[in-house]
C-alpha positions in Angstrom: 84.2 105.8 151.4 86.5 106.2 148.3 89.0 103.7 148.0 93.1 104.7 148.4 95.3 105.1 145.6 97.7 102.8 144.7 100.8 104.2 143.6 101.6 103.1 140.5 106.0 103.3 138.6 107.0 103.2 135.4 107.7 99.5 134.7 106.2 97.7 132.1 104.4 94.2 131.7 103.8 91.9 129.0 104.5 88.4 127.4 105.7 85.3 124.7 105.1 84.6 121.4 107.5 82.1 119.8 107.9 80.9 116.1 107.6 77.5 116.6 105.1 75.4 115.4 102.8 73.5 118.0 102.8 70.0 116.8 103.1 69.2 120.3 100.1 70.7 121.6 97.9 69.3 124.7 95.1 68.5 123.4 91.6 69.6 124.3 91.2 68.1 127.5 93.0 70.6 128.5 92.2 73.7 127.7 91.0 77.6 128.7 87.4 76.6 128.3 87.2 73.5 130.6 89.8 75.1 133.5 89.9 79.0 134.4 93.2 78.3 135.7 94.7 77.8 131.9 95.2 79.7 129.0 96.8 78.2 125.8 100.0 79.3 125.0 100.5 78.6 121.0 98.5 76.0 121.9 100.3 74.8 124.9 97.8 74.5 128.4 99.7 76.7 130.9 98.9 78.2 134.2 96.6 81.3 134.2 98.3 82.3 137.2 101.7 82.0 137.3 104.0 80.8 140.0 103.7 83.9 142.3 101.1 86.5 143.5 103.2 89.2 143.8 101.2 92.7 143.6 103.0 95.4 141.5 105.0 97.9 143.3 106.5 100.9 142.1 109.6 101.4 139.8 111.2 104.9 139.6 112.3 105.8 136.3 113.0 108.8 134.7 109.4 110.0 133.3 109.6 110.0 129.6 106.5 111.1 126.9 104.8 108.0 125.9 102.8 104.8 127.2 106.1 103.5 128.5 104.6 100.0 128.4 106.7 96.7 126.9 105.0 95.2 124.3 100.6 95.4 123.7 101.4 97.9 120.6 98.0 96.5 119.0 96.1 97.4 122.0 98.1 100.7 122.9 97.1 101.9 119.6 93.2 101.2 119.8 92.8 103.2 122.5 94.9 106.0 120.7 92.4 105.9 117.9 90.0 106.4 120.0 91.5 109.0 121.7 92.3 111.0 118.8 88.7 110.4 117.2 87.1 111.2 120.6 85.0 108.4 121.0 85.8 107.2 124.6 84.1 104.6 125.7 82.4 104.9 129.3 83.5 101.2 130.0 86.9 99.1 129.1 88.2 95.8 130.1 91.5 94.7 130.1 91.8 90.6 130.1 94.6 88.4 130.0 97.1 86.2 132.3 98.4 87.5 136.2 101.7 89.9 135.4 101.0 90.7 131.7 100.5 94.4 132.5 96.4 94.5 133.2 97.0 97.4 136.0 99.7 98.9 134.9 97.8 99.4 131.7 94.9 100.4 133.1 97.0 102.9 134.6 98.6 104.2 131.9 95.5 104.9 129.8 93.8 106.7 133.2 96.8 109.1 133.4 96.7 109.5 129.0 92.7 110.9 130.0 93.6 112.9 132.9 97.1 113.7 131.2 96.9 118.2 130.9 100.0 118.0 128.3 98.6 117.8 125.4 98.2 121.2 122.5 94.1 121.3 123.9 93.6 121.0 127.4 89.8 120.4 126.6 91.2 117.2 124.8 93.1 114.1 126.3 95.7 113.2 124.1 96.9 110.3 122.3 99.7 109.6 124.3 100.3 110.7 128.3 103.4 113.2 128.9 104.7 111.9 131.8 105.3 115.7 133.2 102.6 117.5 133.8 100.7 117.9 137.6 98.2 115.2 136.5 100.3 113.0 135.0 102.8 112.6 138.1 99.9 112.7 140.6 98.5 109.7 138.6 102.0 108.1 138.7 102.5 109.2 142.6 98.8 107.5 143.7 97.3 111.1 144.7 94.8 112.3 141.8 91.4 113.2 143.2 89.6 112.2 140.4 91.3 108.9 139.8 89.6 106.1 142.0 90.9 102.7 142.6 88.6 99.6 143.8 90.2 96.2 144.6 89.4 93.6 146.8 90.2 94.8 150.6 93.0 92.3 151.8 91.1 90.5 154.6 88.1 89.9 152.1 87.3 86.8 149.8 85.1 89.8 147.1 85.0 93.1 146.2 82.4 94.3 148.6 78.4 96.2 147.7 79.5 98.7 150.0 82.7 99.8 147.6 80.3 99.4 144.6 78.2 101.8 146.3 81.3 104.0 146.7 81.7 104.6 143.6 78.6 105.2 142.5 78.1 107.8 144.9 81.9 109.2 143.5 80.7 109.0 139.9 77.8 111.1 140.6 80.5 113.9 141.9 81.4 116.4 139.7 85.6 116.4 138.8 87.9 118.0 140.8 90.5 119.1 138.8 90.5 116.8 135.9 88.1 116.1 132.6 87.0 112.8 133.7 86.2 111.0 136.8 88.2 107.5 135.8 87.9 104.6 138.5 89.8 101.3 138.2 88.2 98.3 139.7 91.5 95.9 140.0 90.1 91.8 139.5 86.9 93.0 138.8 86.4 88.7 138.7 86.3 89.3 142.7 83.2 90.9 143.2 80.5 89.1 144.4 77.3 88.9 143.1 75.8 91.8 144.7 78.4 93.9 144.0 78.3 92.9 140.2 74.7 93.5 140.0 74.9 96.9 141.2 77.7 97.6 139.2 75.0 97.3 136.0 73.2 100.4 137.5 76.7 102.8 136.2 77.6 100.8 133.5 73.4 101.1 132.2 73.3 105.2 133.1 76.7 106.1 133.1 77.3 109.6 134.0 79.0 111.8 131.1 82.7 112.3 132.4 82.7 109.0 133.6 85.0 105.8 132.5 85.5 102.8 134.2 88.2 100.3 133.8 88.1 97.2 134.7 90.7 94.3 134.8 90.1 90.4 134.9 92.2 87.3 133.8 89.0 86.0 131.6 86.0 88.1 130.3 84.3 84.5 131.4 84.8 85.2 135.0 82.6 88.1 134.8 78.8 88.4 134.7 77.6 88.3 131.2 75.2 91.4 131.5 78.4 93.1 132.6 80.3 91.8 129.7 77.8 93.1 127.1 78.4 97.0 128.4 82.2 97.4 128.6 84.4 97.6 125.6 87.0 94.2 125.8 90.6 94.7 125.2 92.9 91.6 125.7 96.4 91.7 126.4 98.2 88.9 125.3 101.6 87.0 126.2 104.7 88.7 124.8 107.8 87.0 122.7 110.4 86.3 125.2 113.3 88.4 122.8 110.9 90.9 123.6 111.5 90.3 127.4 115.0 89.5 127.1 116.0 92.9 125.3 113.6 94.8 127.6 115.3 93.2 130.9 119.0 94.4 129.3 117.8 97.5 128.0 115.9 98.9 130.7 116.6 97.3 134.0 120.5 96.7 132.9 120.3 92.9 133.5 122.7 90.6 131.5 122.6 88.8 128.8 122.5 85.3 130.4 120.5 86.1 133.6 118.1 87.6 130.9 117.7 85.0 128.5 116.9 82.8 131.7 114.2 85.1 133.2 112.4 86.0 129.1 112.3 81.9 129.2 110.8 81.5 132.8 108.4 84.3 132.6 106.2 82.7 130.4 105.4 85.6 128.3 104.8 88.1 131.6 106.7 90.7 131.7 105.5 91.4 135.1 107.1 88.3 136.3 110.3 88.6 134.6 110.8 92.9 136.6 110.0 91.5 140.2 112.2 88.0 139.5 114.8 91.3 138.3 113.8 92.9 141.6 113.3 89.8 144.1 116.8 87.9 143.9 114.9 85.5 146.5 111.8 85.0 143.5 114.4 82.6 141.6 116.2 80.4 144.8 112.3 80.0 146.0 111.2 79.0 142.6 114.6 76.5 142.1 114.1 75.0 145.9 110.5 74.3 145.0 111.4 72.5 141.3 113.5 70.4 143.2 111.2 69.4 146.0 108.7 68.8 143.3 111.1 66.5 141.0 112.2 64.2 144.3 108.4 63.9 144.8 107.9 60.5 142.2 110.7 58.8 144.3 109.7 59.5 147.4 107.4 57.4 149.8 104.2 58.2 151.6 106.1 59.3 155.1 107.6 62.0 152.9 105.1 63.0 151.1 103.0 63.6 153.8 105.0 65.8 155.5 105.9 68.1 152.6 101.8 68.2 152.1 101.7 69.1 156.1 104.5 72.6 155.9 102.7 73.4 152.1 99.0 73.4 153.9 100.7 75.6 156.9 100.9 78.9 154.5 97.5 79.0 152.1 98.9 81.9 150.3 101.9 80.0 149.4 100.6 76.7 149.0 98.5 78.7 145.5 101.8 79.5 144.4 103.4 76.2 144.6 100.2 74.6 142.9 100.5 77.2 140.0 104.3 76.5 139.5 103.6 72.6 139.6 101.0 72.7 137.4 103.6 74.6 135.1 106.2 71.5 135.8 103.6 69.0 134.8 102.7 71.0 131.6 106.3 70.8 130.4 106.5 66.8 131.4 103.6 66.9 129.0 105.8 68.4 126.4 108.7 66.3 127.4 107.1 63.8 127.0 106.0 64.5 123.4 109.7 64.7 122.6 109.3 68.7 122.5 111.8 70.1 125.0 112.5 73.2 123.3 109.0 74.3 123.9 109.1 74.0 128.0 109.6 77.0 130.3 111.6 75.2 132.7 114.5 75.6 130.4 117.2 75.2 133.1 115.4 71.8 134.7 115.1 70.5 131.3 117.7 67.5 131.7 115.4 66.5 134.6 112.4 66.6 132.7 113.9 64.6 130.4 114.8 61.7 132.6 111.3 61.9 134.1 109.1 62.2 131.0 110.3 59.0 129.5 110.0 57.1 133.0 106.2 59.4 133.6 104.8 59.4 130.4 102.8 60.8 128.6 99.1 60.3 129.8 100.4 60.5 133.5 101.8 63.5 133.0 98.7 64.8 131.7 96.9 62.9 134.8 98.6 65.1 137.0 98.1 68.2 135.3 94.6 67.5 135.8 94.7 66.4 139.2 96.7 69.7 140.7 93.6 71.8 138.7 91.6 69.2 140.6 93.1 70.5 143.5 92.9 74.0 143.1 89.9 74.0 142.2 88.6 72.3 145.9 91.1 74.6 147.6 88.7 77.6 146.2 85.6 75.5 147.5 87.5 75.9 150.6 88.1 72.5 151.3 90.4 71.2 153.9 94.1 72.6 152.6 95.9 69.5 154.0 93.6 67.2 153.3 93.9 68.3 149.4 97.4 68.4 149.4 97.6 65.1 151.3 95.3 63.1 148.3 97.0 65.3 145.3 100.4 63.3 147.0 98.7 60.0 146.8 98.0 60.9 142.8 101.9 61.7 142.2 103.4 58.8 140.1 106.0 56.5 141.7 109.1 56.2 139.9 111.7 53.6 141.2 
């Protein structure tokens, strides 16, 4: 059974990239190789996954010619080369961080091969149109020969039987586009049958097919798959570029913008649903402050927060991401290097803390919540996790 659609707006993901030097860099211990739940950020261990799992909705916009994507020029552009020399490849994948623009892109270069705007309708063009039947049916969720394959909601994988799906779709001839494309969203998530079977298309692809597939790491994904798709990473944007996106396009102000660039991280994913979510913020503050009473509190306490955390398991991730992110910039506090920690409005806090923490506890607990994570996807007891990550927390007096 082919999978449904998923409408897809025009908003855009992406990013940061700062200037600054990264004498204050964790060092290896903690790095992307050793933990799939960080990526290095000039350097700088940060969360893979940040703060919020929040899947990607629509935005309405008025459709304008182009990519309409913030930021990922570099990568934008190899695919338009490709594009214009003709030399599609049956196979991509798009790697990076949660809510730098993975699906969205993936989107965007589906609706540029199915796009009938261009001066040859034989030919897709270099850039989409935005206008044309196939182009808003792409943006609308509804194009018959666009395919979407994600993980069903009350699954732990991506399934044989949606595998088989879309071979069994592939093999189809188009319906009223050029190509058959089909996205497989956190392509990470299938299990291992499904991966294996997945090498039968990828091997013998049919000649109108492309598949696109999405993953935080290319390490998360079956080598043999790895050596038949073509890798494109998306990396972290500059928070200016964030900052002038969030005023330009979605009319926020200068302050509230400068705030959201900082605490995205480098997503600009994050940084639109904080702009649509007014609750994504208070959440995110509440939580900060919980998190910085923790050290002072005693075991009663402690306890108790573990017990309302291990209650919602879908929320209890989050939390863990946007600690982790706390404890990466006591790190950095802690190394005298303030100005390099998202938190910017908690950084008095931070301060205060790092110099009673220090530094090798900080980076002690940084290790310790991956510790965690890591046994919550072993699917051990929530509680229980939560409960000996509190016994881990530092005490300050």
């Amino acid at each position: 059974m082919r999978q449904n659609d998923r409408s897809i707006g025009n908003n855009s993901y992406g990013q940061p990239q700062t200037d600054k030097s990264t004498h204050c860099a964790i060092n290896g211990r903690v790095g992307r190789n050793e933990h799939p739940y960080l990526l290095l950020y000039h350097n700088i261990a940060i969360p893979a996954y940040f703060c919020y799992h929040i899947p990607m909705t629509a935005l309405q916009q008025t459709p304008q010619s182009g990519w309409n994507i913030t930021g990922h020029e570099y990568a934008i552009d190899r695919l338009r080369r490709a594009l214009a020399a003709q030399q599609v490849r049956h196979a991509y994948l798009f790697t990076g961080p949660e809510h730098i623009g993975k699906t969205l892109f993936a989107h965007r270069f589906a609706q540029t091969l199915l796009c009938v705007g261009g001066p040859d309708l034989r030919v897709a063009p270099q850039t989409p149109c935005n206008t044309c039947l196939s182009c808003r049916k792409v943006m609308h969720g509804n194009h018959p020969d666009l395919h979407i394959i994600a993980r069903p909601p009350d699954r732990q994988f991506i399934l044989i039987e949606q595998i088989r799906a879309l071979q069994s779709d592939s093999a189809r001839k188009t319906l009223e586009g050029r190509r058959n494309v089909f996205i497989i969203e956190g392509a990470h998530e299938m299990n291992a049958q499904a991966a294996n079977c997945l090498l039968k298309t990828l091997e013998e692809p049919e000649p109108d097919v492309v598949l696109l597939l999405t993953a935080p790491d290319p390490g998360l994904l079956l080598p043999t798959v790895l050596s038949r798709v073509q890798q494109i990473t998306l990396r972290l944007l500059a928070s200016t570029q964030i900052k002038s996106a969030l005023q330009e396009q979605w009319g926020v102000d200068q302050e509230e913008a400068a705030l959201i660039a900082a605490l995205a991280a480098g997503r600009m994913g994050w940084a639109v649903q904080a702009v649509k979510n007014e609750d994504l913020l208070a959440e995110r503050k509440a939580q900060l402050e919980t998190l910085a009473k923790l050290p002072t509190a005693g075991k009663v306490q402690r306890f108790e927060i573990a017990q309302r955390l291990s209650a919602d398991t879908d929320k209890t991730r989050s939390v863990l991401e946007l600690w982790l992110l706390w404890w990466r910039d006591m790190v950095l506090a802690a190394h005298r290097c303030l100005d390099l920690t998202v938190n910017v409005d908690m950084r008095d806090i931070l301060a205060q803390q790092a110099t009673q923490v220090g530094m090798r506890e900080a980076e002690r607990m940084a290790h310790a919540i991956l510790g965690t994570m890591e046994a919550l996807d072993q699917n051990v007891n929530t509680r229980a996790a939560l409960e000996v990550l509190m016994l881990d927390l530092p005490v300050i007096t």
